[in-house]
C-alpha positions in Angstrom: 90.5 -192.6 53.4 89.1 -196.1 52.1 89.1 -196.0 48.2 85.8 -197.7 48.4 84.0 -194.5 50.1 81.4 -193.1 47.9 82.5 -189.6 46.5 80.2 -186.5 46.7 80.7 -183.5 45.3 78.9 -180.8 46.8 77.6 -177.7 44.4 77.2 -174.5 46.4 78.0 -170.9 45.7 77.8 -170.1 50.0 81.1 -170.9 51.1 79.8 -171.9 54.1 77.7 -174.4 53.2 80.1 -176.0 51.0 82.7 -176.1 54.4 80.0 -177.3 56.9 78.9 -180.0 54.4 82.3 -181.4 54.1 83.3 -181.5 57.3 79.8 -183.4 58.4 80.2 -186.0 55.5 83.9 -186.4 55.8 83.4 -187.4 59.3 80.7 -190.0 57.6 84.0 -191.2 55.6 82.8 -189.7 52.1 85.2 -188.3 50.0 84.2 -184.6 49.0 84.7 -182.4 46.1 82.9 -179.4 45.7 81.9 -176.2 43.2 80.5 -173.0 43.9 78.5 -172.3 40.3 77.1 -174.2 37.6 79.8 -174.7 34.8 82.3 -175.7 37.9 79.9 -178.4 38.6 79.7 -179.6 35.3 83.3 -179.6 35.1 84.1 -181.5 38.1 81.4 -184.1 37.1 83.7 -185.2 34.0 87.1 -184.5 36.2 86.2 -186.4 39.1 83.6 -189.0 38.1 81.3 -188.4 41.5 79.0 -190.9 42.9 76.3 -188.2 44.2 75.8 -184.2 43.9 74.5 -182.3 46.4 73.0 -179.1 44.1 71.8 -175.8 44.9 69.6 -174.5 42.4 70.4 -170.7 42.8 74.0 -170.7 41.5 75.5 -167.6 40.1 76.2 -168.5 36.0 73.3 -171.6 35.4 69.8 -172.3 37.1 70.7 -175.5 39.2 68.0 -176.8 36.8 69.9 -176.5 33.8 72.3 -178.0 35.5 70.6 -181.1 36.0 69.6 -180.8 32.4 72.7 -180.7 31.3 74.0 -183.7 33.2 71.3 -185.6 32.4 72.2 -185.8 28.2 74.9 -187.5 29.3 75.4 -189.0 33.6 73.1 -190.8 35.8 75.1 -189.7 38.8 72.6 -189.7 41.5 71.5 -185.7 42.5 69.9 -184.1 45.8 68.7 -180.5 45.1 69.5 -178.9 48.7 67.9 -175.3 48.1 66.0 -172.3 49.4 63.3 -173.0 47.1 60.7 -174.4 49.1 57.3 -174.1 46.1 56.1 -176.9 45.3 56.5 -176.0 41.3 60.0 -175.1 41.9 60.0 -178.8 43.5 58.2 -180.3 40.1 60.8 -178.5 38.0 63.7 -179.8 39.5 62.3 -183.5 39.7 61.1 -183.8 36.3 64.4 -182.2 35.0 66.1 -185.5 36.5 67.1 -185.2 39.7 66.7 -187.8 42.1 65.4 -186.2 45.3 64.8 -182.8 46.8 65.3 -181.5 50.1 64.8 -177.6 51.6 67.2 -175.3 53.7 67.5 -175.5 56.6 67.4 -178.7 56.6 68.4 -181.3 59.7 72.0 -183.1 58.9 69.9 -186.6 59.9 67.8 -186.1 57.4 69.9 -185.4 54.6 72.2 -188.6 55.9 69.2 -190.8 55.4 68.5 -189.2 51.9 72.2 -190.0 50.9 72.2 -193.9 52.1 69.1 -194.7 50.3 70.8 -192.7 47.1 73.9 -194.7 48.0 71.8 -197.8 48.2 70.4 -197.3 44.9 73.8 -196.4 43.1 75.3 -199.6 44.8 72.5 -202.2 43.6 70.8 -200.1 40.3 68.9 -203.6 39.5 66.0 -203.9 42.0 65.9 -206.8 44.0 62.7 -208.8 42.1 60.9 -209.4 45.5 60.4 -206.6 47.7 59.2 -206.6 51.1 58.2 -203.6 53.2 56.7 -204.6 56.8 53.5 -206.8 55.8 53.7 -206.0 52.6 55.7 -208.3 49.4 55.8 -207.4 45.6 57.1 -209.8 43.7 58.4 -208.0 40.1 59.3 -211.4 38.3 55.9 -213.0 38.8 54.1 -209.4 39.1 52.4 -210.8 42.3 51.8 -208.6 45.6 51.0 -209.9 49.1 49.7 -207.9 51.9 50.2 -210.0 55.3 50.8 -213.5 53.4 47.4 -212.6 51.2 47.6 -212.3 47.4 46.5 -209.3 46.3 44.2 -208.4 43.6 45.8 -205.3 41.3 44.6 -204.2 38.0 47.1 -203.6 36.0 47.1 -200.4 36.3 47.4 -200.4 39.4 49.9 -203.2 39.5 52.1 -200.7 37.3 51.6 -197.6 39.5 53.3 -200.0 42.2 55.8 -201.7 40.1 57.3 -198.1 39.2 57.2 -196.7 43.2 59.0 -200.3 43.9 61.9 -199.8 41.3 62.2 -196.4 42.5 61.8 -197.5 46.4 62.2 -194.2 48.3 62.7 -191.5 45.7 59.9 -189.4 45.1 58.2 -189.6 41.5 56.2 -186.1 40.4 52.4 -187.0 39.5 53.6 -185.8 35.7 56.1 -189.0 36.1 53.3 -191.6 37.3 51.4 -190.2 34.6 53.8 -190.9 31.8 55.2 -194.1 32.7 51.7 -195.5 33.1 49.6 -194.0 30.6 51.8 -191.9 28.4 52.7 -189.0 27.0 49.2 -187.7 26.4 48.0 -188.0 29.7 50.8 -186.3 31.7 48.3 -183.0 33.2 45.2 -186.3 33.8 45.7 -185.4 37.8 42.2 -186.9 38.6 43.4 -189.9 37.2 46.3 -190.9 39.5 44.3 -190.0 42.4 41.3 -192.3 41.6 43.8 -195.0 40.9 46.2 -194.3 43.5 43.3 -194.0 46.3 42.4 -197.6 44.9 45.8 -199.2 45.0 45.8 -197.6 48.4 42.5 -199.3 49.5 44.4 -202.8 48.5 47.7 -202.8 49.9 47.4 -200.1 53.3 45.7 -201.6 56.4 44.5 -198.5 57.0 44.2 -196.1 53.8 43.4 -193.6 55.9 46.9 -193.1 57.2 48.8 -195.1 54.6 52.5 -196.5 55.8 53.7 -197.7 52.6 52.5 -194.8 49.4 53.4 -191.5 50.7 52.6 -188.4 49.3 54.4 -185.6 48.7 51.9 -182.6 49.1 51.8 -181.3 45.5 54.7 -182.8 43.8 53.9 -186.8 43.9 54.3 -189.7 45.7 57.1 -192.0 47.6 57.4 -195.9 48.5 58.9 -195.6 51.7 60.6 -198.8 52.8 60.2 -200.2 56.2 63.5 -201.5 58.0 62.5 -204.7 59.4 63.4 -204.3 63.6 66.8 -206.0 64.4 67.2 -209.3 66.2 
């Protein structure tokens, strides 16, 4: 096993899910550790010093979210919530409590694999690249300049700051009570109507067709997601 291969420890309290997740990512060359309840995780966080947790939320001892919590006072270890729990608020809680991305059971194994590069992606370069580019469209973070198709666009800045955030966050998804804070504040963290009227606008600017946007996503009640076009290989 290369030394370089990210390490993943894998939080379950099914033994089965814990043995069919490390066989599929060992055969992807990750190293795996793994725990079946909350403190167990905690633990093998200091022990062995993972790149990325997979976390179930319904562990015997702690609520996967006070796991994420807990981890969160003091690691920034990337961490995919893989649970049962499929309501949206469930969704919220675990997102705003820190954790990076969220995905239901079942779930499809090609999924999850393309949830773990872009976390990998992330862990490996944690400083955005300053110009993004995304089919036609290019932000540009050091001169806070955004081009749709070669065209400068026109944000407010507002808007210009709903994107910047989505951009340095390329592919994760951000809860509206996120948006809300890092762009207006504290206070403003239940305005809902607010982000829409200003997302819907950014959306009018940078989609060729708002009506089926490519680039914002949403989430259905949780938030939204720059997703990140692969340009086509040569």
């Amino acid at each position: 096993m290369s030394e370089s291969a990210p390490r993943i420890l894998v939080v379950d309290d099914e033994r089965a899910i814990r043995r069919f997740l490390n066989t599929a990512l060992s055969a992807q060359s990750y190293t795996i550790f793994e725990a079946e309840s909350g403190q167990g995780a905690i633990d093998a966080v200091k022990l062995h010093r993972p790149d990325l947790i997979i976390l179930d939320l319904g562990l015997p001892d702690l609520d996967g979210q006070d796991v994420v919590r807990i981890l969160r006072e003091w690691s920034r270890t990337p961490i995919l919530i893989l649970s049962v729990r499929d309501q949206e608020s469930q969704k919220i809680a675990a997102l705003d409590a820190g954790a990076d991305d969220y995905l239901t059971k079942p779930f499809g194994m090609g999924e999850l694999m393309a949830r773990l590069r872009v976390l990998i992606r992330r862990m490996a370069n944690p400083t955005p690249d300053p110009i993004l580019t995304s089919g036609p469209l290019q932000i540009d973070l050091t001169r806070r300049q955004v081009r749709v198709e070669g065209k400068e666009i026109q944000l407010t800045p507002t808007e210009y700051d709903l994107l910047r955030i989505l951009a340095t966050h390329a592919e994760m998804v951000l809860t509206h009570r996120q948006l809300l804070h890092e762009v207006w504040g504290q206070g403003y963290t239940d305005e809902l109507h607010l982000l829409r009227v200003n997302m819907s606008n950014l959306r009018r600017k940078i989609e060729l067709d708002p009506s089926r946007p490519r680039h914002i996503i949403t989430e259905p009640g949780v938030g939204y997601r720059l997703r990140l076009e692969t340009p086509p290989s040569s």
